[in-house]
N, C-alpha and C positions, 0 to 999 in steps of 0.2 A: 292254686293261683292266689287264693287270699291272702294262706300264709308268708307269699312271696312278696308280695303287697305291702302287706306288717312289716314285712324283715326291712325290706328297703327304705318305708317310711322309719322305723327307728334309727336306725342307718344314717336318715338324713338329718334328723332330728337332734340325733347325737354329734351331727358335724357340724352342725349350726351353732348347739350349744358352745361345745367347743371352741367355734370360732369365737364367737362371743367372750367368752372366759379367754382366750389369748388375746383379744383387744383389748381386753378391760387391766388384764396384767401388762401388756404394751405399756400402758398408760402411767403405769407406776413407778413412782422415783425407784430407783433401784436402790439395794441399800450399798452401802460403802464399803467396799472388802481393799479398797485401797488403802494407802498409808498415806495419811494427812498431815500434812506438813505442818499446818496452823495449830497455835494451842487455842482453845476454846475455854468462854467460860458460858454456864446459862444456869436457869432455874427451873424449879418445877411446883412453884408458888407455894414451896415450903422453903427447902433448901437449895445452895447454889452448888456449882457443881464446875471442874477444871479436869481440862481433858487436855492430857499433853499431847504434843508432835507428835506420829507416829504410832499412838497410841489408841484402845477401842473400847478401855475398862473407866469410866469418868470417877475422878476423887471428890467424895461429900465433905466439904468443906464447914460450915455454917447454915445456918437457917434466917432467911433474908430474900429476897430479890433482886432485880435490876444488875448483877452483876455486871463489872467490867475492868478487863483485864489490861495491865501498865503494858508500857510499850517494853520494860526488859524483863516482862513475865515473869519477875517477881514477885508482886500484891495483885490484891485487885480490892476493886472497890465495889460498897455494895450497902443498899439500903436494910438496915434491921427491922424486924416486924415493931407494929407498933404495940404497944401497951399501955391500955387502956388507964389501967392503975394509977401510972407513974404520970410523976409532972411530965416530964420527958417524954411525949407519946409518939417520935419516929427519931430515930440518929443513924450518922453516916459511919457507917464503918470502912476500916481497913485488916485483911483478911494478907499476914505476910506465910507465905506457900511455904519458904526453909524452916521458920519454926513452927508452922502449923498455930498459932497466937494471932487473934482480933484486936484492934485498937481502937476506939470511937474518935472519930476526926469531928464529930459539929450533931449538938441536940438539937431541937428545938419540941414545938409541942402543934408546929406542923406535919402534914404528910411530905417526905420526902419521898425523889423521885429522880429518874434519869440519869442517874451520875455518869461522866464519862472522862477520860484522860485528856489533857491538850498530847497533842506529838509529839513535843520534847520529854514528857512524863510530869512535868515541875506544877502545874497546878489541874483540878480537878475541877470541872462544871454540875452543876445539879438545881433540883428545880426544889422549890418551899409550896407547897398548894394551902393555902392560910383555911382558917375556919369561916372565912367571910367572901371564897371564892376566889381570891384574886392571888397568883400567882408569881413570884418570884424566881429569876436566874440569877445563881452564885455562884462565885467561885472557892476555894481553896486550895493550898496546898496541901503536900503529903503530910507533913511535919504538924497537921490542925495549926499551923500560922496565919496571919495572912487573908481572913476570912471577908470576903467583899462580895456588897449585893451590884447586882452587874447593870438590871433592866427589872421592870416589874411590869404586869401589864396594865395597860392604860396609858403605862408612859410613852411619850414619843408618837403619838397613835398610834402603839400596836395595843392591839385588842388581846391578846393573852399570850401563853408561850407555854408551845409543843412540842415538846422531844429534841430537846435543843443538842447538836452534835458541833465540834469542831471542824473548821477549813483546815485544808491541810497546808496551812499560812503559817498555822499556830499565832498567829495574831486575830483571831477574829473564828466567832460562832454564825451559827445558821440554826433558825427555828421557825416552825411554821404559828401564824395565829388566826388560820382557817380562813384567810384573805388572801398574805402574799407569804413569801419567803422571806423570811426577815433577815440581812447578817447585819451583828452589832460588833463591835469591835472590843479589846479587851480592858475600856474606858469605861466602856457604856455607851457609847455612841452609834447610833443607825449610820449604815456604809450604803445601804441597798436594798429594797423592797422593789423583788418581784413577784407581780399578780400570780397567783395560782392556777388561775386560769389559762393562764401564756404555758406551764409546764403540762397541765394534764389535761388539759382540754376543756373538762368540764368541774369548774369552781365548786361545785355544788355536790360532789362524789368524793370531796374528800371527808372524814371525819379528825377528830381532835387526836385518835390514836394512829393516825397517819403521820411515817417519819421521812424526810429528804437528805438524804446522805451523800455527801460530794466524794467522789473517790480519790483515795490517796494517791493515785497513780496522774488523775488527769481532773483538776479539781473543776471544769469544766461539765463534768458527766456526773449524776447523780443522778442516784439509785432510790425508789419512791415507791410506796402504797397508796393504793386509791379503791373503793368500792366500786364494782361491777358488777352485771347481772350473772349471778350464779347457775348452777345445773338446775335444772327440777328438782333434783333429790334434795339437794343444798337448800334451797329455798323453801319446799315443805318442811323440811328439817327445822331450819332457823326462822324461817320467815321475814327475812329480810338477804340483799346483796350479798356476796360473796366481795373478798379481799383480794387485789390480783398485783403482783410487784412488776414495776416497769425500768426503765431509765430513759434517762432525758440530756442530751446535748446542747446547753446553753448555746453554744454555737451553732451549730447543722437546725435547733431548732427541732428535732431529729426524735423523737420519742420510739420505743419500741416495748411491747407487752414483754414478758422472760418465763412467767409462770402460764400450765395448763388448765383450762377451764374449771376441772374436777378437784383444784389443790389452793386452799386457802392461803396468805402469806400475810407474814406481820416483820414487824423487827427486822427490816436489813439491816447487816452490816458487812462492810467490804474485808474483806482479807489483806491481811498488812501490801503485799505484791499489786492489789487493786485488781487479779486477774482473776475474782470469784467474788460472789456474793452470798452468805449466810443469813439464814434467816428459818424462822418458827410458822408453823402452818401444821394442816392435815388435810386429808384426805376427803374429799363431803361425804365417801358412804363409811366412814367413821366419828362421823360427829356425834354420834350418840353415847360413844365410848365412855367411861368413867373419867379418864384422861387418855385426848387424842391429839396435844400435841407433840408435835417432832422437828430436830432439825433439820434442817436440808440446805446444803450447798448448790450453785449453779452458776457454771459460768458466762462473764458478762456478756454475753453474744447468744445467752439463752441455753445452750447447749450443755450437756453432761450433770443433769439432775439426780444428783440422790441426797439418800437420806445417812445421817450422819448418826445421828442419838434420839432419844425421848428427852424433852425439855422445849423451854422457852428462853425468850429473852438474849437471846446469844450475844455475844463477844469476845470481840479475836482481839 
């Protein structure tokens, strides 16, 4: 009788685990054995890295950050590490894919940052972080022509400038300065400051590495990171929130969570069709990893999560 006792307790023990370990796999981006249309680019805060359509093997390109890829997928653009040495301690590169050859588009002996395409291709935005804190948005062309300071912060009362990405106007940017939504236009001139509060509810969850991304498809809807309370594990972990990606309907007013409690998210960026969203995270029971990020794709309605590569920083 006892040993029948034993048997059925291990029995049950074993099915419980089991369930367990298939919930907790439920829960995981699946990884991607489809064929992705979109080319990508990201880094892995050494080097950057371009991943063609249809493809699952990513080409090491240079050693830099921030990458981001033209709209005819020819170059991409991309901040070079800095060095310490040289007058010159961060420059903007350009990285052309057919001959495999860099160009430097813009030194300075700031930290650069953010670089991104307008929609037509013709000029490039990027952020100057000075040695004295205050921050600058520029623009240039492909050609290093052309080079104009756009806004700085303090000007205009915005208080700084975060993650600045293009409207898909191509006349006109958007960046946060941990108040409102700032868009300036490609003068230099404030169009529109919306409270942050009005998009995510709570002003006070956002941080400075939180980015607001209008989609190309419906520049109304924009795609956003904001800090929330993490799993337990997360939080013993890091000791601090967890990262979670949402989107927000200027119009409807409309907000909707897109990521799972267990999966950290940074870096959106939409997919040229507007019908996905990319972005860099991990896992909370991998945070301890050597390197634990990865990318993952999802689409705008939340649905069809997986993981795409090892990397950060993405862009399509």
């Amino acid at each position: 009788m006892k040993s029948k006792w034993i048997v059925g307790l291990t029995i049950l023990v074993g099915s419980l685990i089991c369930s367990v370990d298939v919930a907790q796999r439920a829960s995981m981006p699946a990884v991607d054995t489809t064929q992705v249309s979109d080319a990508l680019v990201f880094g892995d805060r050494e080097w950057i890295y371009f991943l063609a359509p249809n493809s699952s093997t990513p080409r090491k390109l240079a050693k830099g950050n921030f990458p981001a890829l033209s709209p005819d997928r020819q170059r991409v653009v991309y901040c070079a590490p800095i060095n310490s040495s040289a007058s010159v301690s961060g420059a903007l590169m350009l990285f052309d894919l057919a001959s495999g050859k860099p160009a430097t588009l813009f030194g300075s002996n700031a930290w650069l940052a953010h670089p991104r395409w307008s929609p037509n291709g013709k000029r490039i935005s990027f952020t100057l972080a000075l040695s004295s804190g205050r921050r600058e948005l520029y623009l240039i062309s492909p050609d290093a022509s052309n080079s104009q300071k756009l806004i700085a912060g303090g000007d205009q009362d915005v208080d700084d400038i975060f993650n600045p990405v293009w409207a898909p106007d191509d006349q006109s940017l958007y960046f946060q300065d941990m108040s409102n939504l700032v868009q300036v236009n490609t003068s230099g001139q404030i169009l529109a400051k919306t409270p942050l509060g009005m998009i995510v509810a709570q002003k006070e969850s956002v941080t400075s590495a939180d980015s607001f991304v209008p989609s190309p498809s419906d520049p109304n809807l924009f795609a956003y990171t904001r800090s929330v309370p993490g799993t337990p594990l997360f939080e013993r972990t890091f000791g601090e929130p967890n990262t979670a990606l949402f989107t927000y309907d200027m119009r409807t007013k409309m907000r909707k969570r897109l990521t799972p409690v267990d999966l950290l998210a940074m870096d959106p960026v939409w997919s040229r069709d507007g019908q996905f969203i990319y972005f860099a995270g991990y896992l909370d029971r991998e945070g301890r990893a050597a390197y634990s990020f990865k990318i993952y794709r999802i689409a705008r309605d939340g649905s069809g999560l997986v993981q795409i590569a090892v990397g950060e920083t993405p862009g399509t």
